[in-house]
VOLUMDO-982119 format. One record per atom (N, C-alpha, C): residue in one letter; y, z, x. Coordinates in steps of 0.1 Angstrom, whole numbers, plus 5000, padded with zeros to 4 digits. Example, Ala and Ser with C-alpha at 12.3 -4.5 7.8 and 13.67 -1.06 7.14 Angstrom:
BEGIN
A494350785132A495550785123A496750785132S497850715128S498950715137S500050795129
***
This chain:
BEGIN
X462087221822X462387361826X461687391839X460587391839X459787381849X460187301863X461087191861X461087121871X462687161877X463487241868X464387291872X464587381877X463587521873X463087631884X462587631896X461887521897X460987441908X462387431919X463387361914X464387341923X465487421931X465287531919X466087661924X465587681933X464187721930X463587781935X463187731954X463387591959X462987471965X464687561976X465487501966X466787501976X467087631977X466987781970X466887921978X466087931989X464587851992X463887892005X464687772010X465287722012X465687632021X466987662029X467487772023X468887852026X468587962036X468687952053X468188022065X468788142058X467888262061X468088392059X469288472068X470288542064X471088592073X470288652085X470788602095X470288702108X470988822115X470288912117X470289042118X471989062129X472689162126X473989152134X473289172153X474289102164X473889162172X473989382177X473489422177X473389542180X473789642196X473789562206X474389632217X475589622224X475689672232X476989702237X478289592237X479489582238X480889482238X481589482248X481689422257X482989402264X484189312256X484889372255X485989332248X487189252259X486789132262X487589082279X489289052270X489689082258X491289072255X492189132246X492089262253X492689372247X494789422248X495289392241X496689472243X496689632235X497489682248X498089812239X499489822244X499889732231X502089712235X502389842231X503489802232X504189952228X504889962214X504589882207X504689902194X503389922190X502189972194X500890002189X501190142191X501890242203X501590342207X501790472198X502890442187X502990562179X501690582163X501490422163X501190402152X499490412152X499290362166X497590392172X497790422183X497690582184X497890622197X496290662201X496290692213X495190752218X493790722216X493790872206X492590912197X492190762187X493390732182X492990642171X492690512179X492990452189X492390362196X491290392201X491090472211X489990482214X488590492206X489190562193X487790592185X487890432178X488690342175X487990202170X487090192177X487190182190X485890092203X485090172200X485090282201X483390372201X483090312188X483490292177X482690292163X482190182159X482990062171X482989932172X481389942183X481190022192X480290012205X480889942213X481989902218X483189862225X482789932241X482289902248X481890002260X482889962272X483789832278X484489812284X485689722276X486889752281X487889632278X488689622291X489189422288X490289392297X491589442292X492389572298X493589592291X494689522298X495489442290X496989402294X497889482284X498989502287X499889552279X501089502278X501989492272X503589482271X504189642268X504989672277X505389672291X503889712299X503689722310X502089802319X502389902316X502990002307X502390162305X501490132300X501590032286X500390062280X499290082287X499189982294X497589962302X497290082310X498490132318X498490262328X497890392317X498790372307X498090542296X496990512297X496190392288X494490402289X493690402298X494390382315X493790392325X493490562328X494990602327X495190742330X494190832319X493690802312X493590892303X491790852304X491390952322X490190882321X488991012312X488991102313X488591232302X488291172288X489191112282X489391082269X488290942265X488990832281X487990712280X486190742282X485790852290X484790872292X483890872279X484290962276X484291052263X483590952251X484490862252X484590712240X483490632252X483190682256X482190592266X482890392270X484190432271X484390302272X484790332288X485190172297X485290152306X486690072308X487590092315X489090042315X489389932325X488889802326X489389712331X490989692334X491789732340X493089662341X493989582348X494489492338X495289422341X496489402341X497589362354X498889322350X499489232344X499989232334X500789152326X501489132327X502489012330X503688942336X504588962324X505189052313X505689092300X506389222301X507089232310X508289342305X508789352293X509189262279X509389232272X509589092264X509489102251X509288972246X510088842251X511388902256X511988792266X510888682275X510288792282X510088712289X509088612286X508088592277X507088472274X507288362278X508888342274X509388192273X509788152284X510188262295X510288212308X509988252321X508988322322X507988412329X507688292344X507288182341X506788062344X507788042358X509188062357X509987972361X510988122368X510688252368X511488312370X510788432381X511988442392X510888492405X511088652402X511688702397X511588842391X510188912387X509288812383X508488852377X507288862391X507788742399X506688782409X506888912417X508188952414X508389102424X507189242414X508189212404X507689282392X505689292396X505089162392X503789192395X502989222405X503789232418X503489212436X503889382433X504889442431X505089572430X503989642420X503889632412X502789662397X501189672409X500989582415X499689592418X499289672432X500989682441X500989772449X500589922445X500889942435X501490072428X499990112427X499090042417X497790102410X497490122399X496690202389X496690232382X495690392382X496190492377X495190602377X493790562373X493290452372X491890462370X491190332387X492090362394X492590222405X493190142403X492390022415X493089902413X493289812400X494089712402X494489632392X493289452393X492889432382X491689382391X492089232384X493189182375X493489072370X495289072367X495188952366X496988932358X497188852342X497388842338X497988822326X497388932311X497688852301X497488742294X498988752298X499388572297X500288432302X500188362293X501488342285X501188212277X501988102283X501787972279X502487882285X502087782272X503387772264X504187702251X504087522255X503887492263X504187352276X503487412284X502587272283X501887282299X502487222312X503687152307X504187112320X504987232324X504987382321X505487442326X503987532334X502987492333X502187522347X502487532360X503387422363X503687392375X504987452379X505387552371X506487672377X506087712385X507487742394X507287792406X506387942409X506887992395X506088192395X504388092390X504288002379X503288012377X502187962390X502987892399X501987842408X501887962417X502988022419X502688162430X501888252423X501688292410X501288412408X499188352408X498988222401X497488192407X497388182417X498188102429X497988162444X497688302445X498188422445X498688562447X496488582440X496288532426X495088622421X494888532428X493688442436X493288362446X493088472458X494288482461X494188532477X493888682472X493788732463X493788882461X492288902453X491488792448X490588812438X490488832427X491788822421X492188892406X491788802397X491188862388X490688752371X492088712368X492388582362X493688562355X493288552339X493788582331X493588592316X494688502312X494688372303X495788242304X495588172290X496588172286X496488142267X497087992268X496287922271X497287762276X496287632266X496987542269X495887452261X494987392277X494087282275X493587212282X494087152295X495587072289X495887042307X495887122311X497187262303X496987352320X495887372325X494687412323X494287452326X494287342341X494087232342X493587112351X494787172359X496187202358X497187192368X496987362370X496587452367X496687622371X495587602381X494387562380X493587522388X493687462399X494687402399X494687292408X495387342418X496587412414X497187552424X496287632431X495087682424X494087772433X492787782424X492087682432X490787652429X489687742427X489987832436X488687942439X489288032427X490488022424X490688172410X489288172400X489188282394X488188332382X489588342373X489088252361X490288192351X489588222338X490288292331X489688382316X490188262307X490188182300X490488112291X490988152279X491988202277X491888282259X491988202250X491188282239X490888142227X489688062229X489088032242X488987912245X489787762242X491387772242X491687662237X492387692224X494187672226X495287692218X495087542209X494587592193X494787482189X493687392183X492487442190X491187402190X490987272194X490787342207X490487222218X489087162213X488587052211X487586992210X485987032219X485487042213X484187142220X483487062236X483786912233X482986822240X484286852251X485786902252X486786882260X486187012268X485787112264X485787272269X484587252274X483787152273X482387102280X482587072291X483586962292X483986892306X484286992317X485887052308X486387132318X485387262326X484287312317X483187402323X482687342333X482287212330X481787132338X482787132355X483987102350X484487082363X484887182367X485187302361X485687402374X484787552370X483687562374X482687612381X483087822376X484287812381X484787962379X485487992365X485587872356X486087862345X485287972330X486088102326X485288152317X486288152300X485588112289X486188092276X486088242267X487388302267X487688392257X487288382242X486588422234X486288372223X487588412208X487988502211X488988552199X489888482194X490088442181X490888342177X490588202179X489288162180X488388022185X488287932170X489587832162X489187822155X487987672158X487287722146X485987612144X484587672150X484587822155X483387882164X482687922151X483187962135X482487952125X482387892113X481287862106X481887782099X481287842079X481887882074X481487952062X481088102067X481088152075X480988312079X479588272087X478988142093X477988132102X478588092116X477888092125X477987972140X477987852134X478987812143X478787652140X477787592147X476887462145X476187382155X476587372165X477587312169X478187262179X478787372188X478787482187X479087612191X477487672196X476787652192X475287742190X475087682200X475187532204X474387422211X475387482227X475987492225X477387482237X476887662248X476687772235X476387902242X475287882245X473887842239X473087802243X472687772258X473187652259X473187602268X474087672285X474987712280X475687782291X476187952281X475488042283X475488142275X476288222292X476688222306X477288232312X478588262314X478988092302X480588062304X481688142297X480988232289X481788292274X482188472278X482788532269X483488662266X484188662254X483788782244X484588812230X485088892235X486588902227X487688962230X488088932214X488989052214X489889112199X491289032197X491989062208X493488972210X494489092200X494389232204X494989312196X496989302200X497589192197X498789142200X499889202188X499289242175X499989292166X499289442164X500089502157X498889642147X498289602140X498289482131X497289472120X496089412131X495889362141X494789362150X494289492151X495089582150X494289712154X493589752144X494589752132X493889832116X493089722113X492489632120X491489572118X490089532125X490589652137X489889612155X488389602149X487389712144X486189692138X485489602134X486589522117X486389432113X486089312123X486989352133X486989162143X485889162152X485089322156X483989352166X483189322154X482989322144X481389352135X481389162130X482389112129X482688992128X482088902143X482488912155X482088852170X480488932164X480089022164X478689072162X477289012151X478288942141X477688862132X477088742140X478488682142X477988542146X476888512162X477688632169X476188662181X474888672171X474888732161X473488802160X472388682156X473488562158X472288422148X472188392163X472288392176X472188342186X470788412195X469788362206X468888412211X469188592215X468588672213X469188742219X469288832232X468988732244X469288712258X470588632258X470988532252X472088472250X473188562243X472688642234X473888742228X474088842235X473188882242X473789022252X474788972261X474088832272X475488812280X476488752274X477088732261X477988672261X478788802256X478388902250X478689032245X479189122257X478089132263X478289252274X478289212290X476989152293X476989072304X477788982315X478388942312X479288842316X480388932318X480688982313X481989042317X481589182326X480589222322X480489332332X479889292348X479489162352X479089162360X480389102368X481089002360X482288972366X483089092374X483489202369X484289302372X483289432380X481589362378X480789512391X480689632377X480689622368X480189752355X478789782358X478389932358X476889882356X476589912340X475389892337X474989892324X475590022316X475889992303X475990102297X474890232290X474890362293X473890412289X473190462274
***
């Protein structure tokens, strides 16, 4: 009996103690507000997730760009929620176009006009989220114009692709600042998202929807070892593409907030807040 309490008792202290959630501020770098969010979470009810979340900036894309234009316009309200409105154009007039966005010059009028225009909170300071289903459709003629276009303009691109594209979007315009969503459709292999960091310098990994980043409700090793080491390269983001992302926005910030909170916490702030705010000139939140 003795030697079996012994053991309980052996492998409980041997079980790392949960670590404390991280606690400060979120940039949230992958936010939608489509227009099927708009009746059902409008305004008030969006805004107040982030504040409850501590949500202090997001990257907004929308389907169609009102969305993103309302939460730009509605700077009173943003204040208020203490959040800060990054926006971006999104190549998504409608669901139509995902499938062929890539290959169709409409869209470059569409986003060349969009960025002429503004946004009531200013400029437009990124373009997508972009998916691309085939990576050999990187090499469309919109997709290669529109990374030229954020290149010569400075715009973040936000790009839901697997691995090659990423080597051929790149390869069109080297100097772009390239958001990675996901880090990797599919779960790109960690040692693959190493390389590619490695090779293109301006390369940053979206964390939302990353599967393998936990493993039983912890960080994974191989995840711990990777932010660690380049705590730089990363941004958490929501990926609110449906409503049930929304009636779940909290859960997914207190969740990214868990697994930061097992991480250094110089390492958790920039990968939380840091990184994205310096990318886009935020200053600190008060």
């Amino acid at each position: 009996m003795r030697s079996l309490v012994a053991a309980i008792l052996c492998a409980a202290l041997s079980v790392p103690a949960a670590a404390e959630p991280y606690r400060g501020p979120l940039f949230d770098a992958h936010l939608h507000y489509n227009d099927e969010a708009w009746n059902q979470h409008g305004l008030p009810d969006a805004l107040g997730r982030m504040q409850r979340s501590g949500v202090r900036a997001i990257v907004a894309n929308s389907r169609p760009n009102d969305g993103t234009r309302t939460l730009a316009a509605a700077r009173a309200e943003t204040a208020a929620a203490g959040v800060t409105v990054v926006p971006f154009v999104r190549l998504y007039r409608n669901r139509a176009d995902y499938t062929g966005w890539f290959a169709d010059p409409s869209i470059v009028t569409m986003v060349e006009t969009e960025l002429a225009r503004g946004t009531p909170a200013g400029p437009y300071r990124g373009l997508g989220e972009f998916h691309l289903y085939d990576s050999a459709n990187a090499d469309g003629p919109t997709a290669r114009r529109l990374m030229q276009l954020a290149q010569q303009r400075g715009l973040a691109v936000l790009a839901h692709v697997d691995d090659v594209a990423i080597d051929k979007l790149m390869a069109h315009a080297p100097k772009a600042r390239l958001i990675w969503a996901h880090t990797g459709i599919g779960g790109v292999p960690v040692a693959r998202v190493r390389e590619l960091l490695a090779r293109y310098p301006l390369l940053l990994g979206e964390l939302s929807y990353r599967p393998g980043l936990t493993e039983g409700g912890r960080l994974s090793a191989e995840w711990r070892d990777l932010f660690t080491e380049q705590p730089q390269r990363f941004l958490v983001g929501s990926d609110t593409w449906i409503n049930g992302r929304w009636q779940g926005y909290e859960g997914l910030m207190q969740e990214a907030r868990e697994w930061l909170g097992e991480l250094p916490p110089e390492v958790a702030r920039r990968i939380a807040w840091d990184n994205g705010a310096e990318l886009f000139g935020l200053a600190a939140p008060r």
